[in-house]
ZAMARGU-4260 file (C-alpha; in steps of 0.2 Angstrom, whole numbers, plus 5000, padded with zeros to 4 digits):
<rodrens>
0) 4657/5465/4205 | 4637/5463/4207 | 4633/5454/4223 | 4613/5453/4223 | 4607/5444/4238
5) 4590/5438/4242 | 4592/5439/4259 | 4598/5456/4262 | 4586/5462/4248 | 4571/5456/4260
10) 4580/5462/4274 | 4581/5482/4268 | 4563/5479/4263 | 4557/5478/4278 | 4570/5490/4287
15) 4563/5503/4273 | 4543/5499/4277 | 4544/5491/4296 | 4533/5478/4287 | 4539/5459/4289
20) 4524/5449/4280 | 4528/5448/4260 | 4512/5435/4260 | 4514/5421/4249 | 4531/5414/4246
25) 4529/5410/4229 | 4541/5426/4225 | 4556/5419/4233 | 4561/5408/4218 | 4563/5422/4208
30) 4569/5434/4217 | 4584/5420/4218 | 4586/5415/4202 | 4585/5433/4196 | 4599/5438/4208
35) 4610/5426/4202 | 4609/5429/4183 | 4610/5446/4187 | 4627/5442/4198 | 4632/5430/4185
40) 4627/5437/4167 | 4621/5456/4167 | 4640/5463/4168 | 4631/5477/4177 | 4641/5495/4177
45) 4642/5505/4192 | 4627/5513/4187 | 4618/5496/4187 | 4626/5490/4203 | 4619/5506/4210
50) 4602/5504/4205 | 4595/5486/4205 | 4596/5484/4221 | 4585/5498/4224 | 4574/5495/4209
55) 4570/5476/4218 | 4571/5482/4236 | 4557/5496/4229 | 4548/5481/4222 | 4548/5471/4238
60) 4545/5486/4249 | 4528/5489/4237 | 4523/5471/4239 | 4525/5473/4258 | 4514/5486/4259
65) 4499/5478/4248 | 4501/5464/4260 | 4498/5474/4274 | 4484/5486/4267 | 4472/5471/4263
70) 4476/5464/4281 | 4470/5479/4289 | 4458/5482/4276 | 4449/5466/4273 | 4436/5471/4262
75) 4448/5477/4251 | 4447/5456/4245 | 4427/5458/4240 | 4433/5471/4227 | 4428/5464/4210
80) 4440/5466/4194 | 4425/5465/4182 | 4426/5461/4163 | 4446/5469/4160 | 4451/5473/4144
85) 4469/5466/4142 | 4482/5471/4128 | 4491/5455/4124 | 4504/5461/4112 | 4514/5459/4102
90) 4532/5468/4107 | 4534/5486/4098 | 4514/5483/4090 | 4507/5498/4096 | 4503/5492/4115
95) 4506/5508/4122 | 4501/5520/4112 | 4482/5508/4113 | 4483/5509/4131 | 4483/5529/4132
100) 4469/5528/4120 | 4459/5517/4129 | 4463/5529/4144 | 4456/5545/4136 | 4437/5534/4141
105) 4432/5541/4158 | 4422/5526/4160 | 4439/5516/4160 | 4452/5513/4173 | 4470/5511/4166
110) 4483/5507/4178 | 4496/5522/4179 | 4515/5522/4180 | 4516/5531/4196 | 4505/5519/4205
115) 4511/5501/4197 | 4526/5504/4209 | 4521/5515/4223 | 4501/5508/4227 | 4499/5512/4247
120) 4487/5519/4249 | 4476/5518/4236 | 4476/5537/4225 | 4458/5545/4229 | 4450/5554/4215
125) 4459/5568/4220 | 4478/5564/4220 | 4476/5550/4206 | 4485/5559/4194 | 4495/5573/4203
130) 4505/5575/4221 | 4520/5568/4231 | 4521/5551/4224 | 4517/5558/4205 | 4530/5570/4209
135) 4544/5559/4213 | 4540/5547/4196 | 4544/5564/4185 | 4558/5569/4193 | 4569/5546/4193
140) 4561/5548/4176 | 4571/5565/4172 | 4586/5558/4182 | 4588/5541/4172 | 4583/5553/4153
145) 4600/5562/4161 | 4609/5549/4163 | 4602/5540/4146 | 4592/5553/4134 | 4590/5539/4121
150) 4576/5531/4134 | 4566/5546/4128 | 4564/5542/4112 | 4561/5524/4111 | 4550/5524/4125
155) 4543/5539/4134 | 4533/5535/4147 | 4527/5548/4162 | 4521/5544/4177 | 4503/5547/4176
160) 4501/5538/4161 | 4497/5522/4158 | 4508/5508/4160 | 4512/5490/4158 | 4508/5477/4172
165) 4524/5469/4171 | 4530/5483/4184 | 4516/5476/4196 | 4520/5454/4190 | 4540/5460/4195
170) 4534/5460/4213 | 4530/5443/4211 | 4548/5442/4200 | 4539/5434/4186 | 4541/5447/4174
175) 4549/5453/4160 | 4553/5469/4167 | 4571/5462/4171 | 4573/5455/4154 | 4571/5473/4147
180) 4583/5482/4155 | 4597/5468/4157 | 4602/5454/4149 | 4598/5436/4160 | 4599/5423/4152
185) 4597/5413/4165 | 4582/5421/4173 | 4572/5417/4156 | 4575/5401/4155 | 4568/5399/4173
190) 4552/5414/4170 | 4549/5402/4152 | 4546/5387/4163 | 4536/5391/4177 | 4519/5391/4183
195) 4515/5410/4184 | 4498/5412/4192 | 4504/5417/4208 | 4511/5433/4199 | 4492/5436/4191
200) 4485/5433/4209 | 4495/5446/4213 | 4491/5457/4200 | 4474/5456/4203 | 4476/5459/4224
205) 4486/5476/4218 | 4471/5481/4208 | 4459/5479/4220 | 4467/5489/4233 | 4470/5501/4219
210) 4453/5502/4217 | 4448/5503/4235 | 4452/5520/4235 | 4439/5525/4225 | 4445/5529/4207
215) 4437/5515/4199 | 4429/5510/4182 | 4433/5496/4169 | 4452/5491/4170 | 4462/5493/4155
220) 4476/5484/4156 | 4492/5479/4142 | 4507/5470/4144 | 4516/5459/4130 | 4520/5447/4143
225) 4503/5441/4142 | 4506/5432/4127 | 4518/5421/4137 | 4504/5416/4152 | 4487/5417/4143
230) 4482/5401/4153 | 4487/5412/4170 | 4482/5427/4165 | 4463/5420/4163 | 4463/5408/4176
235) 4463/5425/4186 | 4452/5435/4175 | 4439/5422/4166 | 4431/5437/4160 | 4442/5447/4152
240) 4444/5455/4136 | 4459/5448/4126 | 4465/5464/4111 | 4480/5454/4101 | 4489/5467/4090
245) 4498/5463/4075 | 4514/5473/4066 | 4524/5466/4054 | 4539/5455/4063 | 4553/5463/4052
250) 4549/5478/4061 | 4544/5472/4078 | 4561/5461/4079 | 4572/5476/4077 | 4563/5488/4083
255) 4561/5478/4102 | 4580/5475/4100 | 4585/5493/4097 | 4573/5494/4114 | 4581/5482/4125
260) 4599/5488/4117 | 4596/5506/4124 | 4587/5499/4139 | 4601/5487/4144 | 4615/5500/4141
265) 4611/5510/4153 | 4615/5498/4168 | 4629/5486/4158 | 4645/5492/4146 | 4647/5476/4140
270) 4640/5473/4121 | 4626/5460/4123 | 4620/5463/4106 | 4621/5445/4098 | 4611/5439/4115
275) 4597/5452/4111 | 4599/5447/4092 | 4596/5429/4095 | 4584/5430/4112 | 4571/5444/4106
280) 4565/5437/4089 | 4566/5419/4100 | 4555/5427/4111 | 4542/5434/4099 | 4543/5419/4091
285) 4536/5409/4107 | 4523/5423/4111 | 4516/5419/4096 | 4517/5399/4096 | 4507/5400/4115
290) 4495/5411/4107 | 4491/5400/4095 | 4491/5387/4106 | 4482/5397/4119 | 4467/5397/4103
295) 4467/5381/4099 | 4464/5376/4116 | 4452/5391/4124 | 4439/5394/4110 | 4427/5399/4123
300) 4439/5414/4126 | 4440/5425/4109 | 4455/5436/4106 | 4453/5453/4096 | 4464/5454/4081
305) 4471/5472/4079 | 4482/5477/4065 | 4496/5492/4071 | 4492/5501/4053 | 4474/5501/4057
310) 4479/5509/4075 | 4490/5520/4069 | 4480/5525/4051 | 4461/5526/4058 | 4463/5527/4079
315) 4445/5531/4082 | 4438/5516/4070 | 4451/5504/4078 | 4445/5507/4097 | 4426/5508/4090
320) 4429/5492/4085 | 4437/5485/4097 | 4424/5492/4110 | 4412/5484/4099 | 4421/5465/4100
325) 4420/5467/4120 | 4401/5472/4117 | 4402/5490/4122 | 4401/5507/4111 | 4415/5521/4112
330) 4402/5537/4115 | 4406/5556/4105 | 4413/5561/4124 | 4426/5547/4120 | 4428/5547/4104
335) 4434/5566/4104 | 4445/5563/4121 | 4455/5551/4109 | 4456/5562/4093 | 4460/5575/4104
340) 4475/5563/4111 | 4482/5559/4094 | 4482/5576/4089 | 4492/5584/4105 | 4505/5567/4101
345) 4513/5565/4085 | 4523/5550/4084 | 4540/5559/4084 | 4537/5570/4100 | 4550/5565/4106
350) 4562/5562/4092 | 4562/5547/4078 | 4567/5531/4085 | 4580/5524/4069 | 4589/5509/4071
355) 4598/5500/4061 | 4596/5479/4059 | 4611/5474/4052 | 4622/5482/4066 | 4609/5477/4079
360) 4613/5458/4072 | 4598/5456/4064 | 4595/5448/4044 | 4578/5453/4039 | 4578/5442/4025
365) 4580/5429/4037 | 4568/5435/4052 | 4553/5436/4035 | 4554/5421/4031 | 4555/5415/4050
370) 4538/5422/4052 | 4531/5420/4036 | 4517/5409/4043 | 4512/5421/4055 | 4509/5433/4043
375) 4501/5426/4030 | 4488/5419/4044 | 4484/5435/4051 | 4487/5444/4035 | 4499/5456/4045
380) 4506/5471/4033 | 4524/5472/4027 | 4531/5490/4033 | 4547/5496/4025
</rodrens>
């Protein structure tokens, strides 16, 4: 039976790092409420039991040592996060494949995989994207494609690529990390409620000791979590540059649960499928309403509206475009980077990802006309 406990969670934390000040106690809610609906509602396996508590014990232990680098490094606090431009969504829109485009810019900095988790200290030029710590992220991703090769096809990641800054909010446990790989019910309802600056303080104090180290440039950063925390997110970054993609929902809705089905399976037996069949399309659902609430109320802070078939059809115009909406241009050196990147990554690398709605739970009829609106206002392509 899954017995997660805050305190002894916090207490191999610090017997991992010999660190004792997690900074700000705004995480300990969280870290409650997630441990209970994990307890409670996750059914974890003996593979889950085994591996969250390492997975939040590895997020505290992280958050230790941030805390500590900026206290002996207090300048680290002057670093400035300048003018970010931040992937907003939407769930299975193309967000990843977007972010690795935007990383082919040497002029950018995107944050990596390796690094979202394992930040002190700071990568130097010269060990950003190889050494010990890149090392170790190839080989627990290897290890979980053993245990689960389906995780490689719905979504390959590698360690020094970019990644989504829900890995970094989950040391603040306001994130949807935990929502995609187990089903907590509980946890959402509490993450849906609650005031999440302090995870995008966070966020931005992980940056800036990231940076610190010297591999620096304009931060590209993605996350459909965003979508949910627009007034946090830029009530810590009042510059950024917000990139909203759009993909049919029919598609979006079952692709995410086939994702959050393969995800889940891997730590719990149990068949949770009506939960992601009714919560993931409830959830895109809200992403959207906040944004179009966020809009209403922000005009000073415009969104770029992205289509995936533009993305995915014309890669090159898209990010030209979208450079030109934060009021830069993508140079030739750039330009070809990203060509080059598309044409050494078909989309079936690493197999097709198939699912099938109906036995994922899912009426398309249904989910269409549920999101009619939205696509008729952002004039958003049917896909078959």
């Amino acid at each position: 039976m899954t017995d997660l406990r805050p305190e002894v969670l916090l207490a191999d934390a610090r017997a991992a790092t010999g660190l004792d000040d997690f900074g700000a106690d705004d995480f300990r809610e969280g870290l409650a409420v997630l441990c209970e609906s994990l307890n409670a509602e996750a059914r974890l396996n003996e593979v889950g039991d085994a591996a969250f508590p390492g997975m939040l014990v590895g997020s505290l232990a992280n958050r230790l040592k941030i805390v500590d680098w900026t206290a002996r490094h207090p300048e680290v606090r002057d670093e400035r996060i300048e003018r970010p431009i931040v992937v907003i969504g939407m769930f299975r829109a193309g967000t990843t494949l977007l972010s690795r485009l935007l990383d082919q810019d040497a002029r950018n900095r995107a944050l990596l995989m390796w690094e979202a988790g394992d930040s002190v200290p700071p990568p130097t030029p010269d060990d950003h994207r190889a050494g010990p710590r890149v090392e170790a992220v190839h080989a627990n991703n290897a290890a979980l494609a053993q245990i689960n090769p389906m995780i490689e096809v719905v979504h390959h990641e590698q360690a020094d690529e970019a990644t989504e800054c829900i890995t970094v909010m989950s040391q603040d446990f306001k994130s949807l990390t935990y929502e995609a790989v187990a089903n907590v019910p509980g946890y959402d309802r509490w993450l849906m409620s609650v005031d999440q600056r302090s995870a995008y303080e966070y966020h931005r104090s992980v940056l800036q000791v990231l940076q610190s180290g010297g591999v620096r440039g304009r931060w590209t950063l993605k996350s459909p979590h965003h979508a949910i925390a627009l007034e946090h997110l830029t009530a810590v970054y009042p510059d950024a540059r917000l990139v909203l993609l759009h993909r049919d929902p029919v598609v979006l809705a079952a692709s995410v649960c086939s994702l959050i089905a393969t995800l889940s399976s891997t730590f719990s037996d149990a068949d949770h499928r009506a939960y992601i069949a009714e919560h993931w399309p409830t959830m895109l659902e809200e992403s959207i309403r906040r944004i179009d609430a966020f809009r209403a109320g922000h005009p000073e802070f415009p969104i770029d509206d992205v289509q995936y078939t533009d993305l995915v059809t014309d890669p090159v115009g898209t990010v030209t475009s979208i450079y030109r909406a934060c009021g830069d241009e993508l140079d030739d050196t750039a330009a070809s980077a990203v060509t080059a990147y598309v044409d050494a990554h078909p989309k079936s690398e690493f197999g097709a990802h198939r699912y099938d709605a109906a036995e994922l739970g899912l009426d398309t009829d249904a989910i269409g006309e549920r999101f009619a609106g939205y696509v008729e206002r952002y004039g958003v392509a049917r896909e078959q």
